[in-house]
C-alpha positions, 0 to 999 in steps of 0.5 A: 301200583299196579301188579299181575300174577301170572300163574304157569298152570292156570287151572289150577289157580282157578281150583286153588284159593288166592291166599292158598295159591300164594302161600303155595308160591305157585306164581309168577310175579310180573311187576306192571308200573309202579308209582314211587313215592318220591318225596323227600321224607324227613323226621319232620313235618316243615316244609317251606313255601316256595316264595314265588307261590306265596306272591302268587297268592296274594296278588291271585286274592288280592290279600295282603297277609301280615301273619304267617300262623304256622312257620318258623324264625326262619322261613316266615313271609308276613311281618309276624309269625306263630311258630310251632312253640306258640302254636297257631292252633292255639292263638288268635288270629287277629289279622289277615294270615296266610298258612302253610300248616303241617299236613300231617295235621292238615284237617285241624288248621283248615278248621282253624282257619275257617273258625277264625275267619268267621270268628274275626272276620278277617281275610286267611290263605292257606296252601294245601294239599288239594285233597278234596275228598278229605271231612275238612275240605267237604266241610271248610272249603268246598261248596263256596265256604273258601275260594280255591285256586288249583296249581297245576302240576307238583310243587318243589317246596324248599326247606331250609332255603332249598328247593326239595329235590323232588316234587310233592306227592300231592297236588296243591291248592291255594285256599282263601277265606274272605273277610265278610 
């Protein structure tokens, strides 16, 4: 966001304080651009992963996911699935998964991920916010622990079978641990 002040006698919002200049509503108040957040918000946290982008995925990994470790009845793409009643951070994953997790929570199922795929030895791709400077992504991800696949642009994710209506606030990754 960005904002200026504009002052009608500048000398003395020199002589004046910040604070005191505001307080004393001495100013002028032009608004430059200003970058909305525009996406959908709603009392959860599930959003769905477009399916064009999970098959992108696999066939971009060569990986061929059986479980889908954070979904619901409705929206899994693997033939099993955890749901936010058996909790995926709870579980062990034992085959090759894919996730799309909580963002909210976002740091604790990429450590997840990390640990089972170093755990069992199995193959695990994950769409992600691609929030690089984040103790997760610098300590599970990057730096060859994870290949990573940056999508272009912001993605439309469905919920409830329905293409949001505006698109992520954030960029997105495709992340993908391999079996050793």
């Amino acid at each position: 966001m960005l904002i200026v002040f504009c002052a009608k006698d500048f000398s003395q919002l020199v002589k004046l304080n910040y604070c005191s200049w505001i307080k004393k509503q001495r100013f002028e108040f032009v608004v430059g651009v200003i970058m909305p957040k525009t996406f959908n918000r709603t009392a959860g946290d599930v959003w769905e992963t477009p399916p064009d982008i999970f098959e992108f995925a696999c066939d971009y990994f060569h990986v061929y996911p059986r479980l889908d470790v954070a979904s619901t009845h409705e929206n899994k793409l693997c033939e099993f699935r955890f749901t936010e009643k058996e909790d995926g951070l709870k579980q062990n994953w034992f085959i090759d998964s894919y996730m799309n997790p909580p963002y909210s929570r976002a740091s604790k199922w990429i450590h997840k991920a990390f640990s089972e795929n170093q755990k069992n030895n199995i193959n695990i791709i994950a769409l992600l916010n691609a929030t690089t400077d984040t103790y997760a992504w610098q300590n599970f991800i990057l730096h060859g622990m994870a290949e990573i696949y940056f999508i272009s642009g912001r993605l439309r994710f469905f919920q409830n079978g329905v293409v949001s209506k505006n698109p992520s606030q954030h960029p997105s990754a495709l992340v993908c641990w391999r079996k050793k």
